[in-house]
C-alpha positions as CSV (number, residue, x, y, z in Angstrom):
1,X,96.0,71.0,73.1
2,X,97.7,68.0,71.8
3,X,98.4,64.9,74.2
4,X,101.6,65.4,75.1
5,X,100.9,69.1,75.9
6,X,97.9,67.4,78.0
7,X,100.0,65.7,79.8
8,X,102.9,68.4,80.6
9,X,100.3,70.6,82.1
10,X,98.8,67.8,84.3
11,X,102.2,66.8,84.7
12,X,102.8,69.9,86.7
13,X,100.5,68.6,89.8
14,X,100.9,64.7,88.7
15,X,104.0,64.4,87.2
16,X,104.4,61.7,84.3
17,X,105.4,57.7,84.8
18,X,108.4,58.0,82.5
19,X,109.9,61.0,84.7
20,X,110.2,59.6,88.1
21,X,112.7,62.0,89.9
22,X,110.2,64.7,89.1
23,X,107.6,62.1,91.3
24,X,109.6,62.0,94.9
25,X,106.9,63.7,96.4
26,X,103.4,65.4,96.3
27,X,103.9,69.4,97.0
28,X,101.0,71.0,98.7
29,X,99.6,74.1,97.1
30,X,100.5,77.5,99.4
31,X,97.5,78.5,100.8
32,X,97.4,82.7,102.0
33,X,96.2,85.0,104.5
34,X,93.5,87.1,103.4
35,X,94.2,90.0,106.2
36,X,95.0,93.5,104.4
37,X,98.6,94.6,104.4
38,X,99.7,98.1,105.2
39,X,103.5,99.3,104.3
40,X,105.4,102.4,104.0
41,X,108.6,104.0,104.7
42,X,108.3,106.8,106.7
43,X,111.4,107.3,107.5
44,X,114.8,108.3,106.1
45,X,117.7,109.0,108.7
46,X,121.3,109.1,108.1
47,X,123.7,108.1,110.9
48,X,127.0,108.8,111.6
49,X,129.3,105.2,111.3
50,X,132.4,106.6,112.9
51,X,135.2,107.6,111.3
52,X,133.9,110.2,109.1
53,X,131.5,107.5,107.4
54,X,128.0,108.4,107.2
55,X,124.8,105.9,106.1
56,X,121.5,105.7,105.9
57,X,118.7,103.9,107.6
58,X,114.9,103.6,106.3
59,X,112.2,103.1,108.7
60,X,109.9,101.1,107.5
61,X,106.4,100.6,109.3
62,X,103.3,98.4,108.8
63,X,100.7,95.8,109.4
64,X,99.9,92.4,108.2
65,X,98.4,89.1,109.1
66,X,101.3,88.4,112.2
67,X,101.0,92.0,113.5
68,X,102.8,95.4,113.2
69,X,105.9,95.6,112.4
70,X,108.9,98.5,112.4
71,X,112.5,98.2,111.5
72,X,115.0,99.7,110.2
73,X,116.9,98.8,107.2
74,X,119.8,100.0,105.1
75,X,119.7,100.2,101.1
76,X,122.5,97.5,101.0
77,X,119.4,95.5,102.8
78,X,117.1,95.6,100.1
79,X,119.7,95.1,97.4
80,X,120.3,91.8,99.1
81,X,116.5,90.7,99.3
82,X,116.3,91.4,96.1
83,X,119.1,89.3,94.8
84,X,117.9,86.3,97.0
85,X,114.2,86.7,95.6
86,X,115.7,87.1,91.6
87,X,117.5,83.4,93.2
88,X,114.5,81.7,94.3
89,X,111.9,83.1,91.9
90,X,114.2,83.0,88.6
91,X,111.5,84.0,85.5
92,X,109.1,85.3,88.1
93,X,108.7,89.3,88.0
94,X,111.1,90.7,91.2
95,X,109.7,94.9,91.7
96,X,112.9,97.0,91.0
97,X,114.9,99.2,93.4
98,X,116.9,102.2,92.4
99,X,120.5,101.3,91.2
100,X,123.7,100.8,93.5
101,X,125.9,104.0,93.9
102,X,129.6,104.5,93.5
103,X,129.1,107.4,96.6
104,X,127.9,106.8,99.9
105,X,124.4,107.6,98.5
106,X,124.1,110.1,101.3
107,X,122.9,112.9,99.4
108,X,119.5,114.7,99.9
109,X,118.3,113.3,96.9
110,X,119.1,110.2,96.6
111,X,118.5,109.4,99.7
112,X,114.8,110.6,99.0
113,X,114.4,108.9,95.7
114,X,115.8,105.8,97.1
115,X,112.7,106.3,100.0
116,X,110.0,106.7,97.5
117,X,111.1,104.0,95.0
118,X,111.8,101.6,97.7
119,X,108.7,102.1,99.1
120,X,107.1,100.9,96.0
121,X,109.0,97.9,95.6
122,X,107.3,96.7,99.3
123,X,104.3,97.7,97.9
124,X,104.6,96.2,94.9
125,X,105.5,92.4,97.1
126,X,102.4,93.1,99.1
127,X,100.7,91.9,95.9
128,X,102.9,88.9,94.9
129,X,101.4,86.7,97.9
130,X,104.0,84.0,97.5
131,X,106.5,86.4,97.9
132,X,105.5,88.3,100.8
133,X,104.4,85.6,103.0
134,X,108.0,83.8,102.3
135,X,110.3,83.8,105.4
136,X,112.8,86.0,103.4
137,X,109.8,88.9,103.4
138,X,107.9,88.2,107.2
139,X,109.6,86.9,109.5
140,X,113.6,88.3,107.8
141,X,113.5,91.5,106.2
142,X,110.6,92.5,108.2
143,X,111.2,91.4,111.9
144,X,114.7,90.4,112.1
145,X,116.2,92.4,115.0
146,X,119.7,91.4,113.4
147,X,120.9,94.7,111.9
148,X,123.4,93.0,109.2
149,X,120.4,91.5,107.7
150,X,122.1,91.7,103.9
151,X,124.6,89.1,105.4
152,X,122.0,86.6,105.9
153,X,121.0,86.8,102.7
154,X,124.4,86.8,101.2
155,X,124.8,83.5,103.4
156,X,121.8,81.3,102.3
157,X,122.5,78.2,100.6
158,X,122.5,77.6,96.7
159,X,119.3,77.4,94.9
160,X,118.9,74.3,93.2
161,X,116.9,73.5,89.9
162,X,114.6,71.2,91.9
163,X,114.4,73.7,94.8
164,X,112.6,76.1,92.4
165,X,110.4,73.5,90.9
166,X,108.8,72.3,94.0
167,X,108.2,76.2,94.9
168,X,106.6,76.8,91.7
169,X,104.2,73.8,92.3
170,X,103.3,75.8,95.4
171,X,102.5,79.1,94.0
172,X,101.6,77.8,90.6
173,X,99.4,74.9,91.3
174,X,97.0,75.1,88.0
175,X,99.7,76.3,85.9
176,X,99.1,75.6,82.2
177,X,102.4,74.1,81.4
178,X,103.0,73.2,77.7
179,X,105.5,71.5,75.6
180,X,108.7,74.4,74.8
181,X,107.4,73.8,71.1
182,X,104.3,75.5,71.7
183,X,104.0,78.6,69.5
184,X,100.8,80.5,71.1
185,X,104.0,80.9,74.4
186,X,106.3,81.8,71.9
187,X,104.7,84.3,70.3
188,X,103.1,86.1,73.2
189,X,106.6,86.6,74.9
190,X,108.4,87.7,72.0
191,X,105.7,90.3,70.9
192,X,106.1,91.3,74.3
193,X,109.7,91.8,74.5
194,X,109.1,94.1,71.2
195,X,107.1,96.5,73.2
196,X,109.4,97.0,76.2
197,X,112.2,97.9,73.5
198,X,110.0,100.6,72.3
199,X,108.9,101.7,75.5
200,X,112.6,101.5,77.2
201,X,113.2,104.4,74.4
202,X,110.6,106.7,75.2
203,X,110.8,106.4,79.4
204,X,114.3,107.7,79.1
205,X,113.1,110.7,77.0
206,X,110.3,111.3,79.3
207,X,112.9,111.2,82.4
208,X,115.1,113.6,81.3
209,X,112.2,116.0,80.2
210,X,110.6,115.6,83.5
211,X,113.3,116.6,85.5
212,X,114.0,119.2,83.4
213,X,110.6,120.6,83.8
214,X,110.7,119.7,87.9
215,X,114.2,121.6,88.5
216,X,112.6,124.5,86.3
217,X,109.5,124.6,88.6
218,X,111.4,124.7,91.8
219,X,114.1,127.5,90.4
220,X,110.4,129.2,89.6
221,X,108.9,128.8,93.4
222,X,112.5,129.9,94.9
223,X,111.8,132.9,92.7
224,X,108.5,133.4,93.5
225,X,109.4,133.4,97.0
226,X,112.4,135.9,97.1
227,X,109.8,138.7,94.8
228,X,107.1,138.2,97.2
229,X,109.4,138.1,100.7
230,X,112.2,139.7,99.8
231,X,111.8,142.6,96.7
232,X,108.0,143.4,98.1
233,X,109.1,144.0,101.7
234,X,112.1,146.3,100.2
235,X,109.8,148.2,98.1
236,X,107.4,148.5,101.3
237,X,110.9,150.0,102.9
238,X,112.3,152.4,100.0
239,X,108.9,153.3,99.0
240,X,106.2,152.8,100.9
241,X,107.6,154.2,104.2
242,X,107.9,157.6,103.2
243,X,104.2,157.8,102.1
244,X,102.8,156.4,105.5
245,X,105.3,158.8,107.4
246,X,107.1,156.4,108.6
247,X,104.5,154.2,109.7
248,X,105.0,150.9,109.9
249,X,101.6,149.7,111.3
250,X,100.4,150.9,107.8
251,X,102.2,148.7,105.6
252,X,101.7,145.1,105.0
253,X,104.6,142.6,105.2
254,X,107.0,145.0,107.0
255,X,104.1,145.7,109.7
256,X,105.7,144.1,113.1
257,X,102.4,142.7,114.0
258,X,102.4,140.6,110.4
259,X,106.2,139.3,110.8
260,X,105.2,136.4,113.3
261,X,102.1,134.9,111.6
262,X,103.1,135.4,107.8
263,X,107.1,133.9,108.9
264,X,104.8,130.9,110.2
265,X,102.8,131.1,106.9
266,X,105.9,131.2,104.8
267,X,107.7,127.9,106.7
268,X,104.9,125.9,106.1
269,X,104.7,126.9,102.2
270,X,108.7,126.2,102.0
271,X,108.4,122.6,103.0
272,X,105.1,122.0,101.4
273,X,107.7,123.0,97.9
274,X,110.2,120.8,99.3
275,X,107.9,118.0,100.4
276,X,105.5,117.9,97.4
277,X,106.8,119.0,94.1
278,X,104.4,116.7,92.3
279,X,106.5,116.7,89.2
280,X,109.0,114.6,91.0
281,X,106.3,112.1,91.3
282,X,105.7,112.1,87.5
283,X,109.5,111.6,86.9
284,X,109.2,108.8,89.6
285,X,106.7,107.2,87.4
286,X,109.0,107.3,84.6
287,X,112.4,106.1,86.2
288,X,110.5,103.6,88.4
289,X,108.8,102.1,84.9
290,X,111.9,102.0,83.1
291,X,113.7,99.5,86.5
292,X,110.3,97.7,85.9
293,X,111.3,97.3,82.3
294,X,114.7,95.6,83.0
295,X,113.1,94.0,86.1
296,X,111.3,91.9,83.8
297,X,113.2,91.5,81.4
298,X,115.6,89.7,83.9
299,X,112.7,87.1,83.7
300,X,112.7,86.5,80.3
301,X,116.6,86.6,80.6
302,X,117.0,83.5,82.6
303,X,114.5,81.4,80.5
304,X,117.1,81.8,77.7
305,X,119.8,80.7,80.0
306,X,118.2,77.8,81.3
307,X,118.1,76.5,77.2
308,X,122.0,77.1,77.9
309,X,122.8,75.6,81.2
310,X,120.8,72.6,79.4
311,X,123.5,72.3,76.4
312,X,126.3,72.6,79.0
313,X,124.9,69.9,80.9
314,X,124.1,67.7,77.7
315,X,127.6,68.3,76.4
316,X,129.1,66.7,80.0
317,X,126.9,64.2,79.7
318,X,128.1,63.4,76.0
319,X,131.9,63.6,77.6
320,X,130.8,61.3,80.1
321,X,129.3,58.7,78.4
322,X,132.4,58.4,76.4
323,X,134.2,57.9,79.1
324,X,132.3,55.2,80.2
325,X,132.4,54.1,77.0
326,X,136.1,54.0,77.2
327,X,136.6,52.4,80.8
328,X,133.9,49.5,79.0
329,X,136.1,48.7,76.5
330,X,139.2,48.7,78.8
331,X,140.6,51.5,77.3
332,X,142.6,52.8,80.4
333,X,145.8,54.1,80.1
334,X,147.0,52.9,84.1
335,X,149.8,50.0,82.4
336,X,151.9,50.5,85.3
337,X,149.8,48.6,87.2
338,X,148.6,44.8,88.0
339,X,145.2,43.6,86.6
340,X,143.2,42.8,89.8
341,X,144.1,46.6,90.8
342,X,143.3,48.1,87.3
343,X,140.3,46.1,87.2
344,X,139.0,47.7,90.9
345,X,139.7,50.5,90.0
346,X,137.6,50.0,86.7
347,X,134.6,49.1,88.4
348,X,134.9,52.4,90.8
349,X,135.6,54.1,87.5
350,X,132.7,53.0,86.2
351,X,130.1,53.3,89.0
352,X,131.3,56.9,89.3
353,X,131.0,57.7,86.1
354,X,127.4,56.2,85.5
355,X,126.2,58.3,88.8
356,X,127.4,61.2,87.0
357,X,125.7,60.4,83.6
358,X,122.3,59.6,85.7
359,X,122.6,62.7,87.8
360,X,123.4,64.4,84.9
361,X,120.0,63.1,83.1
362,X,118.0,63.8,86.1
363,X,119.6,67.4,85.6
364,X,118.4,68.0,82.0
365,X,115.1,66.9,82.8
366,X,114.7,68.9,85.5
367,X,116.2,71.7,83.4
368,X,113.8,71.0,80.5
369,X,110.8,71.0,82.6
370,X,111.7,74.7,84.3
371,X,111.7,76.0,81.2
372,X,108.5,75.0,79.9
373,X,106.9,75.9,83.8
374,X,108.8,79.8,83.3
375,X,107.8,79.9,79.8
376,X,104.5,79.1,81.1
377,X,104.4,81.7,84.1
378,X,105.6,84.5,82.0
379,X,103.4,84.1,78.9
380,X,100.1,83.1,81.1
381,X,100.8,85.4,84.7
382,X,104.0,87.7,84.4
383,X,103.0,89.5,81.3
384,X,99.6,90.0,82.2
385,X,100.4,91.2,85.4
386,X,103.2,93.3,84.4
387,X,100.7,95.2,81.8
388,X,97.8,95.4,84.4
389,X,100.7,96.9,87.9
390,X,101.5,99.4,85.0
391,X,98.1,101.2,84.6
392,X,97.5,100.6,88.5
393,X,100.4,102.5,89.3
394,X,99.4,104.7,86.2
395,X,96.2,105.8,88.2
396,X,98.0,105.8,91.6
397,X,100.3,107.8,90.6
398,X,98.0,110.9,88.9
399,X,96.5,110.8,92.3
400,X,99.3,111.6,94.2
401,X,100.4,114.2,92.1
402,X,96.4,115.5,92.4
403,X,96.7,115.5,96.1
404,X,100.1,117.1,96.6
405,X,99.3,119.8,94.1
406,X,95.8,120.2,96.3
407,X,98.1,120.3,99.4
408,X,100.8,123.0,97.6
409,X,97.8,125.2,96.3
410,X,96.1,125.5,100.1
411,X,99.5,126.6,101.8
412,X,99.7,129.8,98.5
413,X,96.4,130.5,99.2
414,X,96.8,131.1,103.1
415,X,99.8,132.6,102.9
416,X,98.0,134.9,100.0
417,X,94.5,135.3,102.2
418,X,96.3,136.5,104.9
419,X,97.7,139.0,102.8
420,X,95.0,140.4,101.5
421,X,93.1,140.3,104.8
422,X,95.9,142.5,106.0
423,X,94.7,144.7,102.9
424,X,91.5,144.8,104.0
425,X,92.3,145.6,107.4
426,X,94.4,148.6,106.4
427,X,91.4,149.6,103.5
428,X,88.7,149.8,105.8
429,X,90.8,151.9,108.5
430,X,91.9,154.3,105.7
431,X,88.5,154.7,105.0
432,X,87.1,155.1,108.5
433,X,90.3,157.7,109.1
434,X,88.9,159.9,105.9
């Protein structure tokens, strides 16, 4: 590391002499709670607005450091956090949530989508530390008894460029912050943003092959269903009957002392299918990496647009400075009035246009020194964590779908045992009969 890269990173705790409205004060590192945090939505309940209007409220349930914790919130709600976090934590990696509607978003499925995804993006800010224990995340979103809670988001005031600095110095204390020249940064990002192009492509094959394979697996249960509980007990009917003389106690799922325990059977398989088709799970994994995709590429999005916002600003300041330039040569154009006014209003001139032109300084540096700190975070933290949440979830994932398979597969096979225990029963008495 060269000097002036030497003294950029230790810049970022001690800033440097020749910068002094980056030195107005000393920003203490954010220290965490090291409780464990619990979080899940167990919930999904849609309410009737009036009117006709229907929406949708997710309960959402935990515990961390300050207690439990329940509340409801509305999808609109976590759009909002969202937005407010991508504010506060521009280049910093904000977990996705599925995309707004056109529709009420009402719908059986989306609404459960939405509760699985959503889920996952609290999960996902349980593990961002300077996120979660914000006041947006603990004592907001998560304890607010106010039940417009998007409004107070929509309400907070602007974000400024040195607002986002000092918070960075909070959550990033040892950041490794180099000169915007530095080509190891560079390189790592854009290699990077090469590979989410080429994944991007495949997710959306994978999605639509997914739920082509999910829908065919649930058209292939509903069969399986109707053959077992509606053709067999027909043929048992037509067929059957007429060699058991008419004797119902002899057949299986027609037998009046089956009805009640395999109808109980047969509920419980039905919403285990509705409740765990582990395919979904694998199209979740899909859908919810391709939002991740364009989540963080949001990051590296506004990094480019701070090297932007930092032309715009330069080329005011150039505009400026020839004004001043202009009012110092005593090149107005007020000749309609006397000198001792024109000169006053000179000097006002001129003092207002110099506090723009310093303001304006201050601005670029502060611009120029968020840039290298983002370029910093998202080559050194966002990146690494971004590719290490990825095979987390990976894993998490393939053991949900174990588990609800394991849970589908034990409902068959009761429903299935007591059917052939019924068999059994009927075997043995034919048996005994003969």
């Amino acid at each position: 590391m060269d000097q002036a890269q030497e003294e950029n990173s230790q810049g970022f705790q001690n800033q440097k002499q020749e910068e002094p409205i980056l030195e107005q004060q000393i920003v203490q590192a954010a220290e965490y709670p090291n409780s464990p945090i619990e979080i899940a939505i167990t919930d999904a309940i849609t309410k009737d607005g009036g009117l006709g209007i229907k929406y949708t409220v997710y309960l959402i349930k935990g515990l961390d450091n300050l207690g439990s914790f329940e509340v409801l919130r509305r999808y609109n709600d976590f759009y909002e956090l969202r937005v407010a976090l991508i504010k506060k934590w521009p280049g910093c990696y904000i977990p996705p949530i599925p995309e707004k509607l056109l529709g009420s978003g009402n719908d059986v499925e989306t609404v459960q989508i939405r509760k699985r995804l959503m889920e996952i993006f609290l999960n996902v800010l349980t593990e961002l530390p300077y996120i979660y224990y914000s006041e947006d995340i603990q004592q907001l979103f998560l304890r607010s008894t106010n039940t417009e809670i998007n409004k107070i988001f929509q309400q907070q005031k602007q974000v400024t460029s040195a607002d986002i600095i000092d918070r960075f110095k909070r959550a990033f204390p040892n950041l490794d912050v180099r000169d915007s020249s530095n080509s190891e940064y560079m390189l790592q990002i854009s290699t990077f943003q090469g590979q989410l192009k080429k994944s991007q492509i495949h997710l959306k094959q994978y999605i639509e092959q997914s739920q082509g394979v999910a829908q065919t697996r649930k058209q292939i249960q509903n069969e399986k269903l109707n053959l077992f509980f509606g053709q067999l007990p027909l043929y048992e009917k037509v067929n059957l009957t007429e060699y058991v003389c008419g004797k119902e106690n002899l057949l299986i799922l027609c037998n009046p002392q089956n009805i009640e325990p395999l109808t109980k059977l047969l509920d419980q398989l039905k919403e285990a299918y509705k409740k765990f088709n582990s395919l979904d799970n694998i199209t979740d994994l899909f859908r919810y990496e391709l939002k991740d995709a364009e989540s963080i590429q949001q990051s590296l999005t506004y990094r480019d647009q701070l090297l932007i916002q930092r032309a715009n600003q330069e080329q005011k300041m150039r505009e400026d400075q020839a004004e001043l330039a202009k009012i110092a040569a005593g090149k107005q154009t007020l000749t309609t009035i006397t000198n001792s006014v024109f000169n006053k209003a000179k000097d006002q001139s001129q003092l207002k246009v110099e506090q723009k032109i310093s303001e304006g300084q201050q601005e670029i540096e502060r611009l120029s020194q968020l840039y290298n700190i983002t370029t910093a975070i998202i080559a050194t933290k966002e990146i690494q964590k971004y590719r290490k949440t990825r095979i987390n979830h990976y894993h998490k994932f393939l053991r949900q779908v174990q588990n609800q398979e394991q849970q589908v597969y034990q409902y068959e096979n009761e429903l299935l045992q007591k059917i052939v225990e019924e068999c059994e029963k009927l075997q043995q008495q034919q048996n005994i009969e003969s």
